[in-house]
C-alpha positions in Angstrom: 32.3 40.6 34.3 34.0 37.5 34.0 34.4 35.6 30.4 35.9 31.9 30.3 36.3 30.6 27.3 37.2 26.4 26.9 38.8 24.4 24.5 40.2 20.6 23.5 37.7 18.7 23.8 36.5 16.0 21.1 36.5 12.7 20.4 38.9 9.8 21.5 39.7 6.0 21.6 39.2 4.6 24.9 42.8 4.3 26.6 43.6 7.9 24.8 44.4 11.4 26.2 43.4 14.7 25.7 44.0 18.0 27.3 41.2 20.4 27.9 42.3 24.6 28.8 40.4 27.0 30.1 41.5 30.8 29.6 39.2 33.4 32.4 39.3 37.4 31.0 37.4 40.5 32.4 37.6 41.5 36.3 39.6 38.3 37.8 40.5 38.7 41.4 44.0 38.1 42.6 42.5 35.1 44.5 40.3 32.6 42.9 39.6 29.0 42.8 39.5 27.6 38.7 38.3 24.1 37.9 36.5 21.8 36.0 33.1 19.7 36.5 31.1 17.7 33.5 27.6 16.7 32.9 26.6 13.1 30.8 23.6 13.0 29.6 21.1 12.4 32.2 23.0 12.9 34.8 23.7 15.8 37.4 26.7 17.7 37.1 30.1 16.9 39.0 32.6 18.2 40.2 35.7 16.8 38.3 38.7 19.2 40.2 39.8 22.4 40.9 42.6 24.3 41.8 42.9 27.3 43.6 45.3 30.8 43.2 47.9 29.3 45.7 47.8 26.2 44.7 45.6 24.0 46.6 43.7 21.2 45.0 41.0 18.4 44.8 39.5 15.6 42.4 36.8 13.7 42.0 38.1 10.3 44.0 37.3 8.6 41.3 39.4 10.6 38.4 42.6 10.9 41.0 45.3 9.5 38.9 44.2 10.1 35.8 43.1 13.1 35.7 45.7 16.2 36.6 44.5 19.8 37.0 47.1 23.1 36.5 46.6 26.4 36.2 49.3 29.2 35.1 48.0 32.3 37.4 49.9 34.7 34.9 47.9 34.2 32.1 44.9 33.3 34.2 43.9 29.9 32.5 43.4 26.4 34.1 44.5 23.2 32.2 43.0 19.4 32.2 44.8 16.6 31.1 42.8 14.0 31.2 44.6 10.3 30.4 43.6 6.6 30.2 40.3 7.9 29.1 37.0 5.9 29.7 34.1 5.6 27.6 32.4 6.7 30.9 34.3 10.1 30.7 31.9 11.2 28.0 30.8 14.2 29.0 30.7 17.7 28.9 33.1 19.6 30.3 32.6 22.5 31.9 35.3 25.3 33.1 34.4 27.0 36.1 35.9 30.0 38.3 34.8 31.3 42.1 35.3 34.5 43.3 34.1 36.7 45.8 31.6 34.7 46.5 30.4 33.7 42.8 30.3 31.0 40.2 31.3 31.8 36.4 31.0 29.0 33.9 32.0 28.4 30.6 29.8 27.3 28.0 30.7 23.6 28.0 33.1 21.2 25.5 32.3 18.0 24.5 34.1 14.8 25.7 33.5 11.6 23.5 35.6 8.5 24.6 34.4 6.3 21.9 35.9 3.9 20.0 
């Protein structure tokens, strides 16, 4: 069983940063892909990036260059840091890891980019 636990989100002024982590426990395999997607309300969820065990990584187009994605494979947690936030980022943020074939999720934080 896989356990991911998230934390850092909350609320921001537009223009402002925050850094979201994401620490994975129970049976990880050497190889995995970590990331991070987000819902709004009313909308479907998206994929927001991910990066995998040996490094390889993608974003949302639209988040590239604000939004950086990092992992530290020794301690098996993936990092956000989001900048030059948007009230449009509001959302929840969910961490998410793949292996062997499945999805794990984390229960979700809250992203409010509200002035």
């Amino acid at each position: 069983q896989v356990q991911l636990e998230e934390s850092g989100g909350g609320l921001v002024q537009p223009g402002g940063s925050l850094r979201l982590s994401c620490a994975a426990s129970g049976s990880i395999f050497k190889f995995n892909t970590m990331g991070w997607y987000r819902q709004a309300p009313g909308k479907q969820r998206e994929l927001v990036a991910f990066k995998t065990t040996y490094g390889t990584t993608n974003y949302a187009d639209s988040l590239r260059g604000r939004f950086t994605i990092s992992r530290d494979n020794a301690k098996n947690t993936v990092y956000l840091q989001m900048n030059s936030l948007k009230p449009e980022d509001t959302a929840v943020y969910y961490c998410n890891l793949f292996q062997n074939n499945r999805d794990y999720w984390g229960q979700g934080t809250q992203v409010t980019v509200s002035s």
